[in-house]
C-alpha angles and dihedrals in degrees: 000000000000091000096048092048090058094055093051088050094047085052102057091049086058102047082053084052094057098043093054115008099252136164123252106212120014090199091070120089108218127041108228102208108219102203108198125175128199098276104152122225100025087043137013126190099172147022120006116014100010113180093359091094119130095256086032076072097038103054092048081062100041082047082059099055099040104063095142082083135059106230127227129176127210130188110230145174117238084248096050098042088052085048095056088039094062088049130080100262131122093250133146133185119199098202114056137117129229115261125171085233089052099053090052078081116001121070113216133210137230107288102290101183139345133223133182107271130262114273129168133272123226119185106228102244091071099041085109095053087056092039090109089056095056116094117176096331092313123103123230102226092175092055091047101054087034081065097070079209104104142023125238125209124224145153115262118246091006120124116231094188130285092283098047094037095055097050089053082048084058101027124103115267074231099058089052133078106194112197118196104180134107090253094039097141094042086053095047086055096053082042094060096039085063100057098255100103125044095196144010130205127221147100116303097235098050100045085053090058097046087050105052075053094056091045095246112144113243094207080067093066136077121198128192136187115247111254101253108028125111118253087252154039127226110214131210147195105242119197129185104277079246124128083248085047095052096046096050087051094060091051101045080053081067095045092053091051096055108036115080097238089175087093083053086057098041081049094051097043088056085073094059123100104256102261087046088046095053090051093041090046091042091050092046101107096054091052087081107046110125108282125185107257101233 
């Protein structure tokens, strides 16, 4: 019961935090700034489920265990969060994946959750005209940008994984549209409802929910995993490649030790359609076997 109440209470200091911006605890010496972006259904900023997102439960127990640090939360954009990463700012983000370009200045931490990894979203109606990229229930990106023929939608500096990453490093300027705003995948999705977009890239679950909030109906999409991807995607707690970075990353590796993040994943997987849901779920004890932290 003890245990339970200081979490609620943990949680509503955050919630203040994110509200306004606010410190968590005015004893400790340095601010570590948590910069969290609208990624439904890790985290959720707005509309059904706010704050009730997988990583919205796990960084009210990180801030826990971390009480070295006051705590405060910003809303960011994927652009503007890479941008304060790469400067010298005691700043963390608690939903990144690992890229060659982003270690050159962001420390990560030990695996702190998996997801099933981004695919791409076709509305229905053209299904016919990308029948000849689907092999086997995966879709071929690098044939379809390698068609001159369509434009795909994604957010800019965001990874999408290795797989993904490395065929927009070889696409056409022409093949991409980058989209830079708050609301980037909501926008991608009426982009492409209204025919200027053939295809938009994401993770299943939260282009269902940005969708049900543009009024687009799920049941007229069709999403597909890339050929060549792994079925999911190991996240990470990036800090600022600082001294103040590096330690607070030796100490979040202990958190995550020590925190059950299995309730994170249970919480996360209720988010899934159902068929995902019971893989993902299936597949869930082997998610935290000992891996190499790049």
């Amino acid at each position: 019961m003890i245990d339970r109440y200081k979490r609620w209470l943990i949680q509503l200091c955050l919630t203040a935090m994110m509200a306004g911006g606010w410190s968590l605890s005015a004893q400790a010496e340095d601010t570590l700034i948590w910069l969290l972006r609208d990624l439904p259904p890790l985290t959720i900023f707005d509309g059904p489920g706010k704050d009730q997102g997988a990583l919205d439960q796990l960084l009210p127990m990180l801030i826990e265990h971390l009480p070295q640090y006051r705590h405060q939360v910003l809303h960011v954009n994927r652009a503007r969060g890479m941008q304060m990463l790469r400067e010298s700012t005691f700043t963390c983000d608690p939903s990144l994946l690992w890229t060659p370009e982003r270690a050159k200045y962001i420390v990560f931490s030990r695996q702190a959750f998996i997801s099933v990894s981004n695919g791409i979203t076709i509305r229905r109606s053209q299904q016919e005209a990308v029948t000849a990229f689907i092999v086997d229930g995966q879709f071929d990106l690098q044939a379809f940008l390698d068609a001159h023929k369509a434009r795909v939608g994604a957010i800019a500096e965001r990874s999408y994984g290795p797989v993904i990453d490395e065929r927009l490093r070889q696409a056409d300027a022409q093949s991409l549209a980058l989209h830079y705003g708050n609301d980037a995948l909501g926008s991608l999705l009426q982009m492409q409802r209204l025919g200027r977009l053939e295809a938009v890239l994401g993770y299943w679950p939260e282009i269902r929910y940005h969708a049900l909030r543009q009024g687009i109906a799920v049941d007229d999409l069709s999403f597909y995993p890339i050929k060549g991807s792994a079925p999911y995607q190991r996240t990470h707690i990036g800090c600022s490649d600082t001294p103040q970075g590096r330690e607070a990353i030796e100490r979040i590796d202990q958190a995550l030790h020590d925190i059950p993040v299995e309730q994170v994943q249970k919480s996360y997987a209720a988010w899934l359609d159902p068929v995902m849901r019971e893989h993902y779920l299936r597949d869930n004890p082997n998610f935290f076997q000992e891996v190499p932290t790049p």
